[in-house]
MARNUVO-87085 format. One record per atom (N, C-alpha, C, CB): atom name; x, y, z; residue in one letter. Coordinates in steps of 0.05 Angstrom, whole numbers, always signed. Each point is the difference from the previous one (the first is absolute). Glycine has a CB too. Layout:
<nodes>
CA X Y Z A;
...
</nodes>
This chain:
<nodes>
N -906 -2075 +367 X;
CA -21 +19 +1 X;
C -19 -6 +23 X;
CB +3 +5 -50 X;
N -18 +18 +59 X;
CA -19 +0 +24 X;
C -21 -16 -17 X;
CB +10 +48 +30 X;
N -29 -52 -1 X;
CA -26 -24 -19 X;
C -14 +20 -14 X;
CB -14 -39 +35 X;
N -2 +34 -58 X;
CA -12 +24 -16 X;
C -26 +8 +17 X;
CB +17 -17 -51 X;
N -18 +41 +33 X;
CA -27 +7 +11 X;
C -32 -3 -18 X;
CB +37 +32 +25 X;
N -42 -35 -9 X;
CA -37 +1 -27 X;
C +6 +13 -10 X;
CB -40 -5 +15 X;
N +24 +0 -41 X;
CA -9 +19 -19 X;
C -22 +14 -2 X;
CB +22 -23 -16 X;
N -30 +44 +21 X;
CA -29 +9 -6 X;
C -21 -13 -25 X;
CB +24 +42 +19 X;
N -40 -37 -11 X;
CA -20 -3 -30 X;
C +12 +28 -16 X;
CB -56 -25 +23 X;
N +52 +20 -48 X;
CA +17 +25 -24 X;
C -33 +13 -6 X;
CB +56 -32 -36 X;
N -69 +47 +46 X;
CA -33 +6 -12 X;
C +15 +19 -27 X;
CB -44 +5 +54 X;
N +18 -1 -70 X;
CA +10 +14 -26 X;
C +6 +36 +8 X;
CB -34 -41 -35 X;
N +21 +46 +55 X;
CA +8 +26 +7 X;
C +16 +8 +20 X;
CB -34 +3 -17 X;
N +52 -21 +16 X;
CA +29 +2 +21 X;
C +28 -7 -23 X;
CB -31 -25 +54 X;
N +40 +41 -38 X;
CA +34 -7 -7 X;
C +18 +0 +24 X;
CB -3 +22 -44 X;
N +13 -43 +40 X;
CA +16 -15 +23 X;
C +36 +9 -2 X;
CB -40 -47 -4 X;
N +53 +70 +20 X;
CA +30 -3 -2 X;
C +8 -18 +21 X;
CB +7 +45 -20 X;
N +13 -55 +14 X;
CA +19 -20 +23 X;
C +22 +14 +2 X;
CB -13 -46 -11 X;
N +24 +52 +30 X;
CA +27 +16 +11 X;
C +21 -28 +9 X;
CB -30 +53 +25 X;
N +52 -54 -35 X;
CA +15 -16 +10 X;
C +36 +10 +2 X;
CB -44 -35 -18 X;
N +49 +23 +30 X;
CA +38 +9 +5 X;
C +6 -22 -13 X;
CB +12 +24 +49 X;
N +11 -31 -68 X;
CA +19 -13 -27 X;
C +12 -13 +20 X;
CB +11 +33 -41 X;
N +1 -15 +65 X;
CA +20 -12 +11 X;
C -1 -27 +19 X;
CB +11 +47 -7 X;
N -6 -72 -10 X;
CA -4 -28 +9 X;
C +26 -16 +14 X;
CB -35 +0 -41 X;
N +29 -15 +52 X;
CA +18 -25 +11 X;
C +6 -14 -20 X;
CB -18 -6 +40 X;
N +43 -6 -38 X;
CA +9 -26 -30 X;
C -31 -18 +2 X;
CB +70 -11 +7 X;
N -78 +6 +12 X;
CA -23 -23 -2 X;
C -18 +7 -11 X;
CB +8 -18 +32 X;
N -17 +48 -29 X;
CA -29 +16 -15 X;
C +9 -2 -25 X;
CB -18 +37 +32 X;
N +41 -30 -41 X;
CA +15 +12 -31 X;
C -5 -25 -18 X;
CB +46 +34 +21 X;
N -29 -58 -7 X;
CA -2 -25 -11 X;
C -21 -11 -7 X;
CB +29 -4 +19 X;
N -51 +3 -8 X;
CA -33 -3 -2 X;
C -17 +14 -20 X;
CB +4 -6 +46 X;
N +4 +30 -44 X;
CA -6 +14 -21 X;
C +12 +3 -28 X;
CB -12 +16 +37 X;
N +40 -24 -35 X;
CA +12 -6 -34 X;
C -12 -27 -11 X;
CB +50 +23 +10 X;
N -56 -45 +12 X;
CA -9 -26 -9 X;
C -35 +8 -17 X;
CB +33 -32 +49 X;
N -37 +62 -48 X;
CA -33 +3 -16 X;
C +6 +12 -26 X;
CB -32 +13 +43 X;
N +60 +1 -54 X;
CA +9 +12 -14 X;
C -6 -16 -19 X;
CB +26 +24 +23 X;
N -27 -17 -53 X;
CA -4 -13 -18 X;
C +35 -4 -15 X;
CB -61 +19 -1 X;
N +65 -30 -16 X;
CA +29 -4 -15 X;
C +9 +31 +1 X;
CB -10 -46 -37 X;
N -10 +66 +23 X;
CA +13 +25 -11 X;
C +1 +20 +22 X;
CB -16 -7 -48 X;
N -2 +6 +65 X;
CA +4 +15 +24 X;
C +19 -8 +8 X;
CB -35 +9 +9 X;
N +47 -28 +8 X;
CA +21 -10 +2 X;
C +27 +9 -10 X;
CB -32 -29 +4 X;
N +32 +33 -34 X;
CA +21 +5 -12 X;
C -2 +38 +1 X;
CB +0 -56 -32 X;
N -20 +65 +37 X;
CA -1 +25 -1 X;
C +17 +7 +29 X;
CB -48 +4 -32 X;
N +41 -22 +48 X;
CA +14 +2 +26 X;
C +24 +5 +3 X;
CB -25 -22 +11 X;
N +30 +4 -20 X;
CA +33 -11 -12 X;
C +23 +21 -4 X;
CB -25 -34 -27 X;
N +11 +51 +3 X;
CA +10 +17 -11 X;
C +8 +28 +17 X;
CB -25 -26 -37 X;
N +10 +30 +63 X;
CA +9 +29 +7 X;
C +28 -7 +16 X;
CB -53 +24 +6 X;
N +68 +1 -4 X;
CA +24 +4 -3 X;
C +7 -12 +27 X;
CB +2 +40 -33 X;
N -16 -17 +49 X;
CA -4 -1 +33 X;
C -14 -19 +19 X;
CB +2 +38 -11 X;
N +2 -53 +25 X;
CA -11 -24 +9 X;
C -26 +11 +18 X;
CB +50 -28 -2 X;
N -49 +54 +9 X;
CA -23 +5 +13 X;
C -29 +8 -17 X;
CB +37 +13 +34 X;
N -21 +3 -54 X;
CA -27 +0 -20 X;
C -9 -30 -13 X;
CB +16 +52 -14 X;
N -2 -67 +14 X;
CA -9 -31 -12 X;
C -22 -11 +22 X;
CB +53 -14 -23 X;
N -45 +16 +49 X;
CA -21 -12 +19 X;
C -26 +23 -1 X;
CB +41 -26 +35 X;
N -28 +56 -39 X;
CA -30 +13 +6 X;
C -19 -19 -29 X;
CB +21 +65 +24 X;
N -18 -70 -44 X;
CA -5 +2 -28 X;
C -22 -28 +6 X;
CB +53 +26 -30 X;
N -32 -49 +50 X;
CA -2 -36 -1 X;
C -29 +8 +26 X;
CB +70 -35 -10 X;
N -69 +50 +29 X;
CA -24 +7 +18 X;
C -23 +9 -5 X;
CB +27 +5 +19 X;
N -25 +15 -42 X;
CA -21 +22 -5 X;
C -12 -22 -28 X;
CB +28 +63 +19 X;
N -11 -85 -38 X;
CA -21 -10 -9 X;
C -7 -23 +12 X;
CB +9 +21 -35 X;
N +4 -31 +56 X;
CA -10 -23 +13 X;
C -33 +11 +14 X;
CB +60 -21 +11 X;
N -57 +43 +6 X;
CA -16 +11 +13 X;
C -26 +1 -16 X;
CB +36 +22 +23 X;
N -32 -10 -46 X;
CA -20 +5 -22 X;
C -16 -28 -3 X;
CB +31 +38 -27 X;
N -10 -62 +12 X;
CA -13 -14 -8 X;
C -16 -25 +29 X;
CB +34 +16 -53 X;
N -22 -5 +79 X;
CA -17 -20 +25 X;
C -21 +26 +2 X;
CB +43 -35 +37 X;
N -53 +52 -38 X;
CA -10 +17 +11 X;
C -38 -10 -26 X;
CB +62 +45 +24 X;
N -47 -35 -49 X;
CA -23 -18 -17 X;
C +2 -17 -4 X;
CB -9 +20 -15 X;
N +20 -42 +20 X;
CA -17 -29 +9 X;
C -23 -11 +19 X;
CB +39 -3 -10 X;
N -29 +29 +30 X;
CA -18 -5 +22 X;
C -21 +14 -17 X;
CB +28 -3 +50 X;
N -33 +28 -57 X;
CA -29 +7 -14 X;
C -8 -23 -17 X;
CB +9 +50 -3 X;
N +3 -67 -12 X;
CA -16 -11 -20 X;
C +3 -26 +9 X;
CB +4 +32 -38 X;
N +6 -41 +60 X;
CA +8 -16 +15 X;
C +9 -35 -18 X;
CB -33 +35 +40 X;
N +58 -21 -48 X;
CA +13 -10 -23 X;
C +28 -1 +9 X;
CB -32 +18 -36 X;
N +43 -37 +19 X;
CA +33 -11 +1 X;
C +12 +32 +1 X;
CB +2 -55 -36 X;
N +6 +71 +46 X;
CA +18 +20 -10 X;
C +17 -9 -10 X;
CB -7 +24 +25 X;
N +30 -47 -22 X;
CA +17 -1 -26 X;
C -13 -4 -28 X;
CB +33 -17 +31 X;
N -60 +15 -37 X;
CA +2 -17 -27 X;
C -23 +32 -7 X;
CB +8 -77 +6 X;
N -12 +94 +11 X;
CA -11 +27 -20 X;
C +13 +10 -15 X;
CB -19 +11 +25 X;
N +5 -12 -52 X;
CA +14 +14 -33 X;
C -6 +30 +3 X;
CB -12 -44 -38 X;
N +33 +57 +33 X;
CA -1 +36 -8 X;
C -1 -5 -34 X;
CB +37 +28 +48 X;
N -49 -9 -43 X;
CA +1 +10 -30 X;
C +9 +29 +4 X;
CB -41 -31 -21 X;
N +50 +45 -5 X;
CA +15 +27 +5 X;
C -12 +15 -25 X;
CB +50 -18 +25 X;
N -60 +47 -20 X;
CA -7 +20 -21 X;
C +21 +16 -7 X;
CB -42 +0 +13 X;
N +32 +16 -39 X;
CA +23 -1 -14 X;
C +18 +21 +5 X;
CB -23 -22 -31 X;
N +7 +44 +63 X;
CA +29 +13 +10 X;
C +15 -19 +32 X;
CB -25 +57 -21 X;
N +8 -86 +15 X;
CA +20 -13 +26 X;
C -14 -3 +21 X;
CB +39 +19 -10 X;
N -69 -7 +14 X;
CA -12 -12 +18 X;
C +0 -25 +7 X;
CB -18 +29 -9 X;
N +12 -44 +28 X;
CA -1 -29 -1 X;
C -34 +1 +17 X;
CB +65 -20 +2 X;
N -81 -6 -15 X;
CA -27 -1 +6 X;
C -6 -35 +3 X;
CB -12 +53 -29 X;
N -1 -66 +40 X;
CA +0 -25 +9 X;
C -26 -13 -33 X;
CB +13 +14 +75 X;
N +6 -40 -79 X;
CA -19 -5 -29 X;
C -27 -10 +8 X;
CB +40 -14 -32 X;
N -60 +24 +19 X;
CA -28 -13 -1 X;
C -10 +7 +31 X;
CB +12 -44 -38 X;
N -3 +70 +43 X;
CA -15 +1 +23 X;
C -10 +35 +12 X;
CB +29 -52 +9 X;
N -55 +50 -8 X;
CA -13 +19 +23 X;
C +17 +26 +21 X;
CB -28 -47 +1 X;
N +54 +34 +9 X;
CA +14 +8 +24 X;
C +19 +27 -15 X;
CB +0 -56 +30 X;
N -2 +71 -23 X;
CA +19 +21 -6 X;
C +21 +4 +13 X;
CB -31 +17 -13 X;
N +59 -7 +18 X;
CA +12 +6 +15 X;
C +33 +20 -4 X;
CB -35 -45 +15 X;
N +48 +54 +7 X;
CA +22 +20 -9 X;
C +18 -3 +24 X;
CB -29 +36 -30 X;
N +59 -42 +13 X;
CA +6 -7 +31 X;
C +25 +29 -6 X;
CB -10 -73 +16 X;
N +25 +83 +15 X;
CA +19 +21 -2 X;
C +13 -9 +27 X;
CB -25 +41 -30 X;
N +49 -35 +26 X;
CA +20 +2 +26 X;
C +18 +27 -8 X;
CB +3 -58 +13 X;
N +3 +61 +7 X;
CA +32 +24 +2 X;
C +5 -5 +31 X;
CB -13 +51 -38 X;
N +50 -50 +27 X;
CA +17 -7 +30 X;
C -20 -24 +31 X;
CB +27 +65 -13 X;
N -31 -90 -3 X;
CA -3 -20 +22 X;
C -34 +0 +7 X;
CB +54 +10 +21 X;
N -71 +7 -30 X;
CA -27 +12 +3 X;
C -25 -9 -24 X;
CB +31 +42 +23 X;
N -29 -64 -24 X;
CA -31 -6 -25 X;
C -24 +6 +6 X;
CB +17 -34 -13 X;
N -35 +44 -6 X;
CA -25 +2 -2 X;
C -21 -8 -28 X;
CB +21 +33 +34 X;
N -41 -55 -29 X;
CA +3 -6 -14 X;
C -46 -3 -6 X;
CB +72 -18 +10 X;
N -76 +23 -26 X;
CA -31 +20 -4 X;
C -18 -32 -7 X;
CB +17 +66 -31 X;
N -36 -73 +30 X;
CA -20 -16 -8 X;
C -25 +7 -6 X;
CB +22 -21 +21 X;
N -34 +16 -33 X;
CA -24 +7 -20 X;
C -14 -23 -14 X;
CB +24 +43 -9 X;
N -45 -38 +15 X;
CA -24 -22 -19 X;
C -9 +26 -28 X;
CB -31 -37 +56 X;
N +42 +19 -86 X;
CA -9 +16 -24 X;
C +1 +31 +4 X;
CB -29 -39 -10 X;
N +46 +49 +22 X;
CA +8 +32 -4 X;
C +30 -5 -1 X;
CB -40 +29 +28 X;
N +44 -5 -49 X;
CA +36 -1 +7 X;
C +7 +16 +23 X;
CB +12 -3 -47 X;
N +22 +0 +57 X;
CA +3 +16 +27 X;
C +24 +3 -13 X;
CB -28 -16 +47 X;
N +45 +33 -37 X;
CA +33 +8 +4 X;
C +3 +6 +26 X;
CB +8 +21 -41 X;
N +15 -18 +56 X;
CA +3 -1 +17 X;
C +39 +1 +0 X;
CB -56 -23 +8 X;
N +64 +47 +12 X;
CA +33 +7 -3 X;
C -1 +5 +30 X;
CB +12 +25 -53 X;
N +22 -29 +57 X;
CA +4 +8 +38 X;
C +28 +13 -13 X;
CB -24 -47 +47 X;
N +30 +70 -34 X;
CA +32 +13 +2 X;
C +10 -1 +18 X;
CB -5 +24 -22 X;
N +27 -29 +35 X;
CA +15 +7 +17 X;
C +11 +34 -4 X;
CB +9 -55 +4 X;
N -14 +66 +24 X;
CA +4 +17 -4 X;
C +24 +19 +3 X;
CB -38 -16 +2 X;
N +55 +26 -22 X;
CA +38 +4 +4 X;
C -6 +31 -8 X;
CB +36 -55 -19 X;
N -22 +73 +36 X;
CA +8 +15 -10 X;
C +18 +16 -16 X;
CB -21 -13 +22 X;
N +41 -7 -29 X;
CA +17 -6 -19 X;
C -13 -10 -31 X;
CB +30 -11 +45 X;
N -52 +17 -41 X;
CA -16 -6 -33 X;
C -18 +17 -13 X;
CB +1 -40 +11 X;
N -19 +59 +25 X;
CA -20 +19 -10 X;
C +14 +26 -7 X;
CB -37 -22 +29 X;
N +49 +17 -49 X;
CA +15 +36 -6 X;
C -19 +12 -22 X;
CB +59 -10 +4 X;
N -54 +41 +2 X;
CA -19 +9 -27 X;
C +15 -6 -27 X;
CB -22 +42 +26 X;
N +42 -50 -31 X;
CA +4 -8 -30 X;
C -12 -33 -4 X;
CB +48 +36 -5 X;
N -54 -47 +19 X;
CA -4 -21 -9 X;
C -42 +2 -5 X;
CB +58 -26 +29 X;
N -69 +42 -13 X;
CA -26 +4 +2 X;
C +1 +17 -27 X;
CB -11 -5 +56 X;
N +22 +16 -69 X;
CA +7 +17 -21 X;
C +1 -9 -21 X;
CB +18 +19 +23 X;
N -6 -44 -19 X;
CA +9 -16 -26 X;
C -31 -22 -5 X;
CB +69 -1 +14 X;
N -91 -4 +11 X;
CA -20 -25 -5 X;
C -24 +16 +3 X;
CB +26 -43 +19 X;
N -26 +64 +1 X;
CA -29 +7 +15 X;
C +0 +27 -17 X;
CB -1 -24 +58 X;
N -24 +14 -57 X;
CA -22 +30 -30 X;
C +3 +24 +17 X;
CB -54 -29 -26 X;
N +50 +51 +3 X;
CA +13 +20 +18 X;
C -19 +13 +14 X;
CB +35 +6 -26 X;
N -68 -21 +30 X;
CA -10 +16 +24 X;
C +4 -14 +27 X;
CB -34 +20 -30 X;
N +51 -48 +26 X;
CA +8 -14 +27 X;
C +27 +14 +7 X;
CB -24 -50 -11 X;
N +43 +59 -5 X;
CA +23 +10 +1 X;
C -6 +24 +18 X;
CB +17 -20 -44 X;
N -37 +32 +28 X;
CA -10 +31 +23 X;
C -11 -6 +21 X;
CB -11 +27 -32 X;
N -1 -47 +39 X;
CA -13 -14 +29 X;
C +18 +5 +15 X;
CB -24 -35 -12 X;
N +40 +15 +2 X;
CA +30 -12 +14 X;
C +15 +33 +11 X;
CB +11 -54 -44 X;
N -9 +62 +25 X;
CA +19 +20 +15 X;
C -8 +24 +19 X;
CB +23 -12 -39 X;
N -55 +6 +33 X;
CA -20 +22 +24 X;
C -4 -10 +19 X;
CB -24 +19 -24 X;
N +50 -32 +40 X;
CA -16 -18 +18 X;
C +33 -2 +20 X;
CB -50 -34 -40 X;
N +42 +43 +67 X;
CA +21 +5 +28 X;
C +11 -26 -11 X;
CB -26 +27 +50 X;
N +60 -19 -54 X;
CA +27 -15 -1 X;
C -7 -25 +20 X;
CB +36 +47 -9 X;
N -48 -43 +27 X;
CA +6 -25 +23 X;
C -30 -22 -9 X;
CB +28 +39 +51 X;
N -34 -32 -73 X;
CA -35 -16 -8 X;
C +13 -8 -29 X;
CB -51 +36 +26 X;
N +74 -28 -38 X;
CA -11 -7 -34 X;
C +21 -31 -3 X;
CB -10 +66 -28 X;
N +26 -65 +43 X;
CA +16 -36 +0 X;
C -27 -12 -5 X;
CB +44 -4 +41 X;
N -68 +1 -20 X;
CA -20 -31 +9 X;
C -17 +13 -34 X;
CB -12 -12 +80 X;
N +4 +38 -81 X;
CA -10 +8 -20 X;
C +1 -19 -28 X;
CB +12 +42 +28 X;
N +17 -35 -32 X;
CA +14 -9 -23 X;
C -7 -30 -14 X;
CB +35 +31 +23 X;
N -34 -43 +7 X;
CA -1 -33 -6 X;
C -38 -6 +5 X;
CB +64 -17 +25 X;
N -68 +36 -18 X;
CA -36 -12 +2 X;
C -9 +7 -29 X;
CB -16 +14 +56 X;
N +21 +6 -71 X;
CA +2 +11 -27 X;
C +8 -30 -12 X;
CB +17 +57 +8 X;
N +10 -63 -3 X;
CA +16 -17 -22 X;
C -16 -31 +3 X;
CB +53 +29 +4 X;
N -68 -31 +28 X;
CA -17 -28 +0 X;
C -20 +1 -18 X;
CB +7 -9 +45 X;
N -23 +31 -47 X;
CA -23 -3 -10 X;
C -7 +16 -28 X;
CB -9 -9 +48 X;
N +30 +11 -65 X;
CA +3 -10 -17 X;
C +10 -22 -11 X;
CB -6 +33 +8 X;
N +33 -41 +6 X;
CA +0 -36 -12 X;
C -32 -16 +9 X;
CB +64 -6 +13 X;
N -70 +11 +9 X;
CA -28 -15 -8 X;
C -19 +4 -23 X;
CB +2 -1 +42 X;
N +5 +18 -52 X;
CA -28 +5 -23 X;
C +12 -7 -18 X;
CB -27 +38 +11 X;
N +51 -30 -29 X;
CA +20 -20 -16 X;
C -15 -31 +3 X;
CB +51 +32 +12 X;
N -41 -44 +10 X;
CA -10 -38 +4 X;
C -23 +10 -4 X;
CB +26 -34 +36 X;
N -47 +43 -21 X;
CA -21 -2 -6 X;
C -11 -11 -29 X;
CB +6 +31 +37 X;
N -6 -9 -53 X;
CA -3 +8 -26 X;
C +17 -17 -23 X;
CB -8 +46 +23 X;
N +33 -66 -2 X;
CA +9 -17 -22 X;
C +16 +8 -28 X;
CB -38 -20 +21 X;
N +47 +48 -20 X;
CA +17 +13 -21 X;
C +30 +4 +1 X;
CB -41 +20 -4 X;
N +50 -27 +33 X;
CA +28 +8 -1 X;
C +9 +21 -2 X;
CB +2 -29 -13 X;
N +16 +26 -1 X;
CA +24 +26 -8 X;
C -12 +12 -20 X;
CB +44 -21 +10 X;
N -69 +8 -20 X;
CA -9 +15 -29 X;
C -18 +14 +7 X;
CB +8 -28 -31 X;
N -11 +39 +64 X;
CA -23 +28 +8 X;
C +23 +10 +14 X;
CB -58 -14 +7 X;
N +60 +29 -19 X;
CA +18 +33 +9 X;
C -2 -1 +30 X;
CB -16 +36 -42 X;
N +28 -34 +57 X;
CA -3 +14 +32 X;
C -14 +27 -2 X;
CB +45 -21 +17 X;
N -29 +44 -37 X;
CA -14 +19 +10 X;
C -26 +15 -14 X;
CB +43 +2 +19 X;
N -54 -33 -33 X;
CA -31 +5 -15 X;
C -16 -1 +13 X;
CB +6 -14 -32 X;
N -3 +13 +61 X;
CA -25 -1 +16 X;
C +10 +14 +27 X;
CB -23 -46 -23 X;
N +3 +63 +42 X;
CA +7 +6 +23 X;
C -19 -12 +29 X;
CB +19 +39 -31 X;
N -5 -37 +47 X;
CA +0 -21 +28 X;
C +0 +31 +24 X;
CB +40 -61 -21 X;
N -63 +59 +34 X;
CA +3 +1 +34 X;
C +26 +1 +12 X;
CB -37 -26 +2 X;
N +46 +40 +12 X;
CA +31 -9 +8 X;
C +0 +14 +30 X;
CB +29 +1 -55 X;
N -45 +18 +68 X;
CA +5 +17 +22 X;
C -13 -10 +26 X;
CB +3 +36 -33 X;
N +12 -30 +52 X;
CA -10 -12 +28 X;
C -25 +5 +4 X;
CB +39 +6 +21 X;
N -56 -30 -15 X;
CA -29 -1 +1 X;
C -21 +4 -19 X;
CB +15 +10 +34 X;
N +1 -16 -52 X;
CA -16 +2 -28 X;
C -6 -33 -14 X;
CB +27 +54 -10 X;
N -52 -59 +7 X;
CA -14 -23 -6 X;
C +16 -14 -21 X;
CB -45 +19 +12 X;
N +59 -36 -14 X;
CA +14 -20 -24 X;
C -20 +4 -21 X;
CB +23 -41 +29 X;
N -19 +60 -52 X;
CA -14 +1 -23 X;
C +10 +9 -27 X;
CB -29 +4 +32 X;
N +14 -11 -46 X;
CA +9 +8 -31 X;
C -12 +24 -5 X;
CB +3 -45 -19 X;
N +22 +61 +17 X;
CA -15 +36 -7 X;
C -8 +1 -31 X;
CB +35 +30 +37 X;
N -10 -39 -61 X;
CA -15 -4 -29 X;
C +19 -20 -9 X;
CB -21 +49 -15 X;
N +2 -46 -2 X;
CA +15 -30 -22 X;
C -2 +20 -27 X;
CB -25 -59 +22 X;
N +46 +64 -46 X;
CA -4 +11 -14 X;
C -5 -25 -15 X;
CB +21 +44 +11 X;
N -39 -33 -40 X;
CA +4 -18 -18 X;
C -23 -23 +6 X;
CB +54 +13 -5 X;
N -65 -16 +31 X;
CA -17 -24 +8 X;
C -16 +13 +20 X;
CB +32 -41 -9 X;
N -58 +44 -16 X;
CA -24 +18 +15 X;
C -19 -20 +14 X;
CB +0 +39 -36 X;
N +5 -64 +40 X;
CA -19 -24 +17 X;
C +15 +0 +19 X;
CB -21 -31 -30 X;
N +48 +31 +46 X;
CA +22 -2 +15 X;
C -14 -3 +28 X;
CB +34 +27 -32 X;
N -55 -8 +31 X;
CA -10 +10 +34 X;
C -24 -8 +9 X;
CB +23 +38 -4 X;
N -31 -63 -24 X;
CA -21 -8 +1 X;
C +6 -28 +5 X;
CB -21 +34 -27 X;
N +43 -52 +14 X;
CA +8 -26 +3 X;
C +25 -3 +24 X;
CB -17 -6 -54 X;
N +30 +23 +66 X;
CA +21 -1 +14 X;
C -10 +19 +26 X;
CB +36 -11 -42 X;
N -29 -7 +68 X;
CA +6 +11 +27 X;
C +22 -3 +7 X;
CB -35 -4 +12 X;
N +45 +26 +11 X;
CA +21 -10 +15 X;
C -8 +2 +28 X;
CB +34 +12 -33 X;
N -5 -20 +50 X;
CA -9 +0 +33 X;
C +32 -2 +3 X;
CB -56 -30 +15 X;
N +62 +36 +12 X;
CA +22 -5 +14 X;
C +7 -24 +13 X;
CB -7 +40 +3 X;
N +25 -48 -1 X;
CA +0 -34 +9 X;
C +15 +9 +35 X;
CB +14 -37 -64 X;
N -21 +37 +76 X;
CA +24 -2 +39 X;
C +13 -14 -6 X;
CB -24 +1 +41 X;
N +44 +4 -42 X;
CA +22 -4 +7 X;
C +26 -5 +28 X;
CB -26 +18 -39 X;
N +54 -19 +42 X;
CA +12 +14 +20 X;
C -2 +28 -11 X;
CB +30 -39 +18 X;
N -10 +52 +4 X;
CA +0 +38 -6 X;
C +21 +3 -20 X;
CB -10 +21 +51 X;
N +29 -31 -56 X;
CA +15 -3 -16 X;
C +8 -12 -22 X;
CB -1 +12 +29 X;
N -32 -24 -37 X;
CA -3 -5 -25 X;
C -31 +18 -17 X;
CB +31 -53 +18 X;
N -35 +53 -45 X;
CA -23 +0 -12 X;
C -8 -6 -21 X;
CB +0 +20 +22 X;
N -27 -32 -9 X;
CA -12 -7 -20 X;
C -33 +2 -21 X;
CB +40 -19 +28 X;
N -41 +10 -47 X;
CA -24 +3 -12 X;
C -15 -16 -2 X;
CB +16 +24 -16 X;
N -46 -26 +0 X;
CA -19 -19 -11 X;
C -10 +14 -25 X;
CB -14 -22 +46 X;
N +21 +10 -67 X;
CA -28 +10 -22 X;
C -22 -20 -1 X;
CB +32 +24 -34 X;
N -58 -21 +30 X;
CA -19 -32 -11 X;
C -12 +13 -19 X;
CB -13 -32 +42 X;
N +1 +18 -58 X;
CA -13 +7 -18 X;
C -38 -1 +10 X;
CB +50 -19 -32 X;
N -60 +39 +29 X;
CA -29 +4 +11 X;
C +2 +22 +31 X;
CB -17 -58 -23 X;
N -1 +67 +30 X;
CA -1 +6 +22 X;
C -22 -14 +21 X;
CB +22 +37 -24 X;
N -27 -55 +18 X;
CA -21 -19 +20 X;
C +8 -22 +9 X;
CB -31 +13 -20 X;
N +59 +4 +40 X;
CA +8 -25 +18 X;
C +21 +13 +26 X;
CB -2 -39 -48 X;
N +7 +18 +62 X;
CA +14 +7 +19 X;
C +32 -13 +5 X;
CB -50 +9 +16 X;
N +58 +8 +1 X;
CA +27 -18 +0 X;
C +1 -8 +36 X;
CB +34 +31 -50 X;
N -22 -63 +43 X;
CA +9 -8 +28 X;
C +24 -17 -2 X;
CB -45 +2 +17 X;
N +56 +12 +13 X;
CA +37 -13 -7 X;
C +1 -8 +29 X;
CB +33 +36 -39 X;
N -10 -58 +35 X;
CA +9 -16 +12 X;
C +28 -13 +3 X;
CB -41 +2 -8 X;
N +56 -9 +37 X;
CA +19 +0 -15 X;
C +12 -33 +3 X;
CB +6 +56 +6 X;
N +3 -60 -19 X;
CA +12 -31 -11 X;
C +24 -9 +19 X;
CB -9 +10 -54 X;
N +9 -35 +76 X;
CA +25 -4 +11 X;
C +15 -10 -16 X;
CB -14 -4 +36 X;
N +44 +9 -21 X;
CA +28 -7 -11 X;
C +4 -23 -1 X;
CB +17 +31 +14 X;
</nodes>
């Protein structure tokens, strides 16, 4: 790995994303499985494909050097704790955080006592079809989606599909909040936002979103919880 970089001060009205690329040297990879805990490790283990095992051995190595340096602690010896749709949250502590990769690309959110989510897509057009936006996205994103010039609704599709998986993490519910119980912003030049939340009349009072930069051919999101803060990103050497 390159030498690290500082860390900022974390103030309470900032949120910090880190942008990083998975794709490591045996020497980065190795360094980083030596922070893994037994079960991460074994989670590693387990994928089929040897490339998704290293994205998996990077993105939590990354995670757990990235908050050490905030709490300026052992990263191997930080305890997760996990809620009960699978979030993972650091025990006995202040620091919030959300980590996401797609195809080689992590992003990964920080927060002092607010929650964050945080998703990146790669973007294929071999995935944004209208049956699949059909089958997840509510049907006033479905009608977005399809009012919108053929050569705009591919990036569309997946800025839609980021920012809702961010509010999902966010919110810490999983698979047990509907995709299409809530609607999302989705159109070129339109502000990363939550249009409704059915069912959750505080939604627009406790949750923001934002757009995270990205490359052009990826996207991504931010949810945090509050709106009295800012976001600043940065990106993490290889």
């Amino acid at each position: 790995m390159s030498s690290l970089p500082a860390i900022p001060e974390l103030r309470p009205d900032e949120v910090h994303v880190w942008r990083a690329s998975l794709e490591c040297d045996a020497a980065a990879l190795a360094q980083y499985r030596q922070l893994l805990s037994d079960v991460e490790r074994g989670r590693a283990d387990r994928f089929y494909f040897p490339k998704h095992c290293e994205h998996f051995t990077a993105g939590r190595g990354l995670l757990r050097t990235i908050l050490g340096r905030y709490l300026n602690s052992d990263p191997a010896a930080l305890r997760f704790v996990y809620g009960a749709s699978g979030k993972p949250a650091l025990e006995d502590q202040v620091l919030r955080f959300n980590l996401a990769h797609s195809h080689g690309l992590a992003v990964l959110a920080v927060a002092c006592s607010r929650e964050v989510g945080i998703d990146v897509e790669r973007v294929r057009s071999e995935v944004a079809t209208a049956d699949i936006a059909g089958r997840f996205f509510s049907p006033h994103e479905v009608t977005a989606l399809a009012g919108l010039p053929e050569d705009e609704r591919i990036v569309a599709f997946f800025r839609c599909w980021s920012r809702k998986e961010a509010y999902i993490k966010a919110v810490g519910k999983g698979l047990g909040l509907p995709l299409d119980s809530f609607d999302v912003s989705l159109g070129p030049g339109e502000p990363a936002a939550l249009l409704a939340v059915r069912g959750e009349d505080t939604a627009f009072e406790r949750w923001s979103m934002a757009e995270v930069p990205v490359p052009q051919d990826y996207a991504a999101a931010l949810v945090t919880e509050g709106h009295d803060w800012r976001m600043l990103c940065s990106d993490w050497p290889v």
